[in-house]
C-alpha positions in Angstrom: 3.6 -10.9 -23.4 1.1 -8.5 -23.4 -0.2 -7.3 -19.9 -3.6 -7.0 -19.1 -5.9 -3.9 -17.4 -5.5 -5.6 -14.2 -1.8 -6.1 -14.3 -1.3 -2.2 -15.0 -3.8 -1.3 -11.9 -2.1 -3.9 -9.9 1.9 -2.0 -10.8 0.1 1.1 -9.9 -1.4 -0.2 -6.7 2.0 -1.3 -5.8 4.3 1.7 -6.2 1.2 3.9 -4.7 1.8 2.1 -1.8 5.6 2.1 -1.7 5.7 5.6 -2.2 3.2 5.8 0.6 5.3 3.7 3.5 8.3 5.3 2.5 7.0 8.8 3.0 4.2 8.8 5.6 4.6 8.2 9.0 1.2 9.1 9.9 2.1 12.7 11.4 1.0 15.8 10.8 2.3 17.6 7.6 2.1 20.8 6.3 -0.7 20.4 4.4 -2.7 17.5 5.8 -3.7 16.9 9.7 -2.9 13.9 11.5 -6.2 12.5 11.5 -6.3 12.7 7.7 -2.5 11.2 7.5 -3.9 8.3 9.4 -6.7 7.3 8.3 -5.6 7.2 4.0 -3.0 5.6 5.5 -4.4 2.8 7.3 -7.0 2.7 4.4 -3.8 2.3 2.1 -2.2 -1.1 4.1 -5.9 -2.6 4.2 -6.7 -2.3 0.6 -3.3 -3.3 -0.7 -3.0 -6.4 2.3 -6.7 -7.7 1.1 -5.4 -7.4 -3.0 -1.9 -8.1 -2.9 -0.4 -9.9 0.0 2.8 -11.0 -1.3 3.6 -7.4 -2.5 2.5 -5.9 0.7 5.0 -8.7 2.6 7.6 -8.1 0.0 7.9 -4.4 0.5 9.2 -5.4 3.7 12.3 -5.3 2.3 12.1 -2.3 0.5 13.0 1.3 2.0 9.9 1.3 3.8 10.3 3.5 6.9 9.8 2.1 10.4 6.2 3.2 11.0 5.3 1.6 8.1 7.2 -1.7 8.4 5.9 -2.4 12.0 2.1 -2.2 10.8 3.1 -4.3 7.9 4.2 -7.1 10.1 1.3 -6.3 12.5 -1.0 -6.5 9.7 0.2 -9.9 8.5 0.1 -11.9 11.7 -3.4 -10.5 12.5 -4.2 -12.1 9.0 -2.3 -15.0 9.3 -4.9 -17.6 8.8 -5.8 -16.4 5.4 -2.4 -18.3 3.6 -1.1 -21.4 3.2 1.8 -23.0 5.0 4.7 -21.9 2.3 3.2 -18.4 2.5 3.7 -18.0 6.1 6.8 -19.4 6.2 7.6 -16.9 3.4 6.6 -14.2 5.5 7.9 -15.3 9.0 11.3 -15.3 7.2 10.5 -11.2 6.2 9.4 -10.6 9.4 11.9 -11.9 11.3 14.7 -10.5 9.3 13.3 -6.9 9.2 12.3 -7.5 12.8 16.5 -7.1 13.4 16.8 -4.2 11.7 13.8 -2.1 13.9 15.0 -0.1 16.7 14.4 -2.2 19.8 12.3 -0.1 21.7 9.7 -0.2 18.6 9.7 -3.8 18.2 8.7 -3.8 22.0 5.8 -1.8 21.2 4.7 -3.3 18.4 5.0 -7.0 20.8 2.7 -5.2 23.1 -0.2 -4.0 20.5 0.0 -8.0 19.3 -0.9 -8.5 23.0 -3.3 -5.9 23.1 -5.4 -7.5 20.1 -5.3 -10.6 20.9 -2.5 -12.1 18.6 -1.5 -14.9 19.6 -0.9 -17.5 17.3 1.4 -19.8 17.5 3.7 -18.5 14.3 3.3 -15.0 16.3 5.0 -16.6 19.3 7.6 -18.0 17.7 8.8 -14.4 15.8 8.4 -12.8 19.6 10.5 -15.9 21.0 13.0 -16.1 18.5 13.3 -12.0 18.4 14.1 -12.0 22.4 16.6 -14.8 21.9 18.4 -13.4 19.7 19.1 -10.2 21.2 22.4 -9.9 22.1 22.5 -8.2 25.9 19.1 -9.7 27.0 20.2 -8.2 30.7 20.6 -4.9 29.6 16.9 -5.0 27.5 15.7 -6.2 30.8 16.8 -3.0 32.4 16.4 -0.6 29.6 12.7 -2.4 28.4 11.5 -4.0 31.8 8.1 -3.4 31.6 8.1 -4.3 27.6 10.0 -7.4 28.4 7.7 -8.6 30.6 5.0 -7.7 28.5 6.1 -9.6 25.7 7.5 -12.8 27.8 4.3 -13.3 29.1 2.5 -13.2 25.5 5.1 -15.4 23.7 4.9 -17.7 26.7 8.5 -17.5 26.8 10.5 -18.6 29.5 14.0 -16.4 30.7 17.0 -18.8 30.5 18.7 -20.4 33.6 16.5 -23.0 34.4 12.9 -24.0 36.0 12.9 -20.7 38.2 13.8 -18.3 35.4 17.4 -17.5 37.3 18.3 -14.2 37.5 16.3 -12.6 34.5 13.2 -14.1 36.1 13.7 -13.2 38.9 14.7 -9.7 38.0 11.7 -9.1 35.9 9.2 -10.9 38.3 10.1 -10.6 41.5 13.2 -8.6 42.0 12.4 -7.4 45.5 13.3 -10.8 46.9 16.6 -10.9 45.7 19.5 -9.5 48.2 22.3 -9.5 45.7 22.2 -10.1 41.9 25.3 -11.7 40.1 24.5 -10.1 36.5 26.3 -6.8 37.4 23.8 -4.3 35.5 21.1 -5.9 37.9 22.9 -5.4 40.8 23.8 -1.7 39.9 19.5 -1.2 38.9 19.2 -2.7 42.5 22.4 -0.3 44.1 20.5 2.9 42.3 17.5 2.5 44.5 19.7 3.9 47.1 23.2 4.8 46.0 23.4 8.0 43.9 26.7 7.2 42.4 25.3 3.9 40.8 22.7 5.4 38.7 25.3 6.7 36.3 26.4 3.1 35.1 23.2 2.4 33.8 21.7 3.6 30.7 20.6 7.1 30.5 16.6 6.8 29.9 16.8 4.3 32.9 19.2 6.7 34.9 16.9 10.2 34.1 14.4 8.4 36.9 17.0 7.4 39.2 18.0 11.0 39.2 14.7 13.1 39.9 14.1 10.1 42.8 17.3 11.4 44.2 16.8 15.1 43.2 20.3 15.7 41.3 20.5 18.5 39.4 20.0 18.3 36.0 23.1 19.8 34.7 25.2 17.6 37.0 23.4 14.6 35.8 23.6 15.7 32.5 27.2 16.2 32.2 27.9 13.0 34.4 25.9 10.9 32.5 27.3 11.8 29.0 29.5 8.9 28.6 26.0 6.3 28.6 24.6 8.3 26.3 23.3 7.7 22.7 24.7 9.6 19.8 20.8 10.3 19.4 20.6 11.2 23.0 23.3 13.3 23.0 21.9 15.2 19.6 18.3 16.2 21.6 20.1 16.9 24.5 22.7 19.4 23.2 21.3 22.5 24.0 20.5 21.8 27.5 22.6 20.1 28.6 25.8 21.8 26.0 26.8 18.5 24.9 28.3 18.6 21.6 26.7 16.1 18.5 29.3 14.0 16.7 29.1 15.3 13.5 31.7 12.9 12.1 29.4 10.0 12.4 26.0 11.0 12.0 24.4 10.0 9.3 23.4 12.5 6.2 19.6 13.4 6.6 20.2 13.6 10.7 23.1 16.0 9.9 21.1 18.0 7.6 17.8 18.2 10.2 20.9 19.3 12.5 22.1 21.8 10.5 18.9 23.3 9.4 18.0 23.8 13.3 20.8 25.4 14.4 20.3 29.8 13.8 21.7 31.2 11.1 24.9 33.0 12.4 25.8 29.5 14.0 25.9 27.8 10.8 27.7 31.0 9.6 30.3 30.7 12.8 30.3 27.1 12.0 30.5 27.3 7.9 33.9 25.1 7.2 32.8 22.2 10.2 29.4 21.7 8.7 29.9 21.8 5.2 33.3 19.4 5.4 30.8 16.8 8.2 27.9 16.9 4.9 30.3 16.1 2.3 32.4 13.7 4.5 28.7 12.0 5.3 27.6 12.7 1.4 30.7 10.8 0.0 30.3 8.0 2.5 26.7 7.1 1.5 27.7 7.8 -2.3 30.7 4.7 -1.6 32.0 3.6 -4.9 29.1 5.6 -6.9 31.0 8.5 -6.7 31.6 10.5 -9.7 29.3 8.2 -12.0 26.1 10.1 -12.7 27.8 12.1 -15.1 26.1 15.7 -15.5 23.8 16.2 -12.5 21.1 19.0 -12.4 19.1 19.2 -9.3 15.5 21.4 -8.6 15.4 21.5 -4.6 12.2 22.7 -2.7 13.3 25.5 -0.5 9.9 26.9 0.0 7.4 28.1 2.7 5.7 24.2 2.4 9.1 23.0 3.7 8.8 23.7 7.1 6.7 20.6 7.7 4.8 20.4 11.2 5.6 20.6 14.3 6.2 17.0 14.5 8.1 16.7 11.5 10.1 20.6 11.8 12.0 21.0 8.5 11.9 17.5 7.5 11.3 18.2 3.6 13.9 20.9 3.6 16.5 18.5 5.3 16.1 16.1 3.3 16.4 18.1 0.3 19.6 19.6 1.5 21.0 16.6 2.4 20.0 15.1 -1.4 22.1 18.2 -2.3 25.1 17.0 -0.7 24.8 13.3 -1.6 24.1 14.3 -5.6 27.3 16.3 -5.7 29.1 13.5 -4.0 27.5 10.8 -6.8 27.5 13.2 -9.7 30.6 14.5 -12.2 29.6 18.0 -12.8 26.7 19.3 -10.2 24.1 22.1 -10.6 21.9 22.4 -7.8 18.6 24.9 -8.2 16.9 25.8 -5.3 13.8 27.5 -5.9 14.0 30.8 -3.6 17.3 31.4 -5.7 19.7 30.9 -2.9 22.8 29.8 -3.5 24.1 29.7 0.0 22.8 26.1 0.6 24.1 26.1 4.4 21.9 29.3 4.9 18.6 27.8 3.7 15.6 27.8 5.6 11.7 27.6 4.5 10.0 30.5 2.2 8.3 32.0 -0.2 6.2 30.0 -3.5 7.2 27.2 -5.2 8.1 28.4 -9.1 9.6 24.3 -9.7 8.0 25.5 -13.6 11.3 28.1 -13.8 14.1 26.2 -12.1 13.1 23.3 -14.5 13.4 24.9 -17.3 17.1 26.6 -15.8 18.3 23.2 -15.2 17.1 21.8 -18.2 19.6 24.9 -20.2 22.1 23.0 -18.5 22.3 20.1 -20.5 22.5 17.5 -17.8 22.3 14.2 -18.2 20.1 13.3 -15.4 17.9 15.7 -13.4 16.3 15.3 -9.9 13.7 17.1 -9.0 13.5 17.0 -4.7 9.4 18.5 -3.7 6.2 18.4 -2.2 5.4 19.1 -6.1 2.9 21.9 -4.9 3.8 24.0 -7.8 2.2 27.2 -7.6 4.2 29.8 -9.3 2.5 29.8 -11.3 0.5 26.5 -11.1 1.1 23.6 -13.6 4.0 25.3 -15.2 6.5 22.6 -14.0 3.6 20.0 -15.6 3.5 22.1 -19.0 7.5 22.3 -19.2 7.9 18.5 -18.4 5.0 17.3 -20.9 6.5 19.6 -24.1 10.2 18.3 -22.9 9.2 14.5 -23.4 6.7 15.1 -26.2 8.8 17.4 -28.4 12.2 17.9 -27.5 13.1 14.6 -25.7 10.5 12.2 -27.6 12.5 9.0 -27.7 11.2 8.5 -23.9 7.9 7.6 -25.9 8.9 5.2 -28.0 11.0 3.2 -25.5 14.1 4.8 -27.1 17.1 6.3 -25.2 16.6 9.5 -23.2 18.5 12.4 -23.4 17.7 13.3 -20.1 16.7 10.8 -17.2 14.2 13.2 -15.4 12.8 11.8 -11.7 11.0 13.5 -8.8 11.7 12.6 -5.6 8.8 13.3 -3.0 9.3 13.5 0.7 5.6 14.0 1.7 3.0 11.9 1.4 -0.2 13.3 0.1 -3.5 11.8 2.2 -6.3 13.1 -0.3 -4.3 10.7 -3.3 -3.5 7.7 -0.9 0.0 8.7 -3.2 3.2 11.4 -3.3 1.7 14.4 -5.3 3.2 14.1 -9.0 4.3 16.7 -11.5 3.6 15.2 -14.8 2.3 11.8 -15.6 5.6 11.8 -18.2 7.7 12.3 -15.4 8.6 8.8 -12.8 8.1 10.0 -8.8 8.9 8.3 -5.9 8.8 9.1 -2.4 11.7 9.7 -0.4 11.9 9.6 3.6 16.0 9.5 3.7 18.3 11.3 1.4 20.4 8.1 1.7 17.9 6.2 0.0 18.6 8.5 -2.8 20.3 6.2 -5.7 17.9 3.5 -4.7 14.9 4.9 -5.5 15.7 6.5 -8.5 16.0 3.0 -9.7 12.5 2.1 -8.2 11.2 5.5 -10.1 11.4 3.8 -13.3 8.5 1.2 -12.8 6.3 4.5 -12.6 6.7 5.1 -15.7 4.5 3.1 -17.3 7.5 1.5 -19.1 8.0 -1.2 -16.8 4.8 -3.5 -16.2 4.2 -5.7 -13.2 6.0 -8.7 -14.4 9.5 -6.8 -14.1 7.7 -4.9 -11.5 7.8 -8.3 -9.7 11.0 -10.0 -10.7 12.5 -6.6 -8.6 11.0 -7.2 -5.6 11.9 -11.0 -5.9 15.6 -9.9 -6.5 15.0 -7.5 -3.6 13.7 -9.6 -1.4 16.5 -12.3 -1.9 19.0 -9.7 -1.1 17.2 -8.7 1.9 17.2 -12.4 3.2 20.8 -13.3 2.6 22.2 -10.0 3.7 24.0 -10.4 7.3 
């Protein structure tokens, strides 16, 4: 069946948005304010809510960062009068599921901006009521969240289990002053910290860091006493201060590589066997059974000045580049990664110089590999287009059967880990070239896959049919 004009703008409109709430997370980047990244952005889940609802909903479960999937489910129930019953039941089920995978803390916050416009339907309560029921230490949110808690209980009209009065969640949220002794032990011990010292280290560590200052401990002591209630994610920003070591064995592959990057250059010398065997062991646990079946593997790696992000985002495109490194020598058969300062030392990277992508694409391309991935900002400027020139002749002349829906000899895709606010979009190389956005290297194999319905070969109908089989997946999964 032939597709019409619309259906091509709508594929478009589609991926431009995916590659957009992978990548962006509204911060600052190296090339575009904060102001700029949020306002294409929030013009970007408007325009694609008010034209295409059930793809907006549907990328929900797609690799859509955090950021992105909160405003997508704030977005939705502020609209939620504008589709019919099956559609809302549709998207309560997205919501909800993707609602378990958020971190709790931004689920609270997003509960409390519902409140703070005014949303509150009755679906909306419901997702917030069935959300808080099914968390599975309610006592220890309590503690942890107490002020986001009550927030949301409140809005959702929800009512704290053990009977008319609320028992002890009630009354620990509400009205704990009147309440001598609690039986739920991590109440009693928020209630013992108020004046014992020794009980604020059995509680959790954000919760414990005020008990601290009100009794003026030391930082390093409380530090050191309070590592066992930490967070591997706690313990990683807390390192240098308070000399706590990160757990290299199980963090996962784009932290480790943000880890490594930070760390100065003689440590990761010092520390050269220990980090390289934590990002392969991390590497070949992402690649799982994949390993070893990409065959010949060239990669073109942004290493340049760009890299360095902002100072909200320090390194990020450099990390995740390194740690796509790692995780394409773990999936591929025979590797050749090209970084485009010319290092070779990839544990001794860090952010500098142009961006000649046009040179290293043509290297890896001498290479003969049979896929090659191309990890950048795609600011090519040394000198500029070259990377765009090399790519067009490659799929016009030397690797034509690309245009006639033939085999490839090559499989050529850029992945982009910043998100461009001027194009609402990732900044492409080539138009004959698929790009994606990337936000975690572990992402990696997936959205290669996704890559494909940019180019142009794939119209909406399949476009579709994937995010159907997606969002299946995403429902069933436990």
């Amino acid at each position: 069946m032939t597709e019409t004009f619309a259906d091509l703008i709508a594929c478009e409109d589609a991926l431009m948005f995916v590659n957009a709430a992978i990548t962006s997370t509204g911060q600052r980047e190296f090339h575009h304010e904060q102001g700029e990244q949020r306002l294409s952005l929030g013009f970007l889940h408007e325009y694609i809510l008010e034209n295409y609802r059930d793809l907006y909903a549907a990328a929900l479960a797609l690799n859509v960062n955090d950021h992105n999937a909160a405003l997508i489910v704030r977005n939705l129930l502020l609209r939620a009068g504008d589709v019919d019953v099956e559609r809302r039941r549709r998207e309560g089920r997205l919501i909800a599921r993707r609602l378990e995978l958020l971190p709790p803390q931004r689920v609270y916050r997003l509960f409390r901006e519902l409140r703070r416009r005014g949303v509150n339907n009755r679906r909306t309560r419901a997702i917030m009521r069935d959300w808080m029921a099914a968390r599975p230490d309610p006592a220890f949110d309590a503690v942890k969240y107490r002020d986001a808690v009550k927030s949301a209980m409140r809005h959702a009209h929800a009512r704290p289990p053990g009977g008319v009065a609320g028992g002890e969640l009630g009354a620990f949220l509400f009205a704990p002053r009147g309440v001598k002794r609690f039986g739920t032990p991590i109440f009693e011990t928020w209630r013992r910290a108020h004046y014992e010292r020794e009980a604020l280290y059995e509680l959790p560590y954000t919760v414990a860091e005020g008990f601290a200052a009100r009794h003026n401990v030391p930082r390093a002591v409380f530090l050191e006493r309070i590592e066992a209630r930490m967070t591997r994610l706690e313990r990683l920003r807390l390192r240098e201060s308070a000399g706590v070591g990160a757990d290299l064995r199980t963090m996962p592959l784009t932290r480790l590589a943000t880890y490594v990057l930070s760390l100065p250059l003689d440590d990761r010398a010092r520390r050269r066997a220990e980090l390289t065997e934590a990002l392969r062991t991390s590497a070949r646990r992402v690649a799982g059974t994949a390993r070893g079946s990409w065959g010949r593997v060239a990669a073109v790696l942004d290493d340049s000045h760009s890299t360095s992000g902002s100072g909200q985002k320090r390194r990020r495109p450099l990390a995740v580049a390194l740690a796509a490194s790692y995780l394409l020598e773990a999936l591929a058969k025979e590797y050749t990664p090209l970084w485009t300062s010319g290092r070779t030392d990839e544990l001794l990277l860090y952010p500098s110089g142009p961006t000649p992508l046009g040179e290293r694409v043509l290297t890896a391309l001498e290479t003969g590999p049979e896929r090659l991935i191309i990890v950048s900002d795609g600011w090519d400027n040394a000198p500029p287009g070259l990377a765009a020139d090399v790519l067009r002749i490659w799929r016009t002349r030397l690797d034509p059967g690309h245009r006639y829906g033939g085999a490839q000899r090559v499989q050529i895709t850029h992945l982009n880990p910043v998100y461009d606010a001027d194009d609402f979009d990732v900044r492409r190389l080539a138009p004959t070239v698929p790009t994606a956005g990337i936000r975690d290297a572990e992402d990696l194999p997936t959205l290669v896959e996704l890559a494909r319905f940019a180019e142009g070969r794939v119209g909406l109908p399949r476009l579709q049919a994937h995010l159907d089989e997606r969002t299946a997946r995403f429902l069933e999964s436990p």
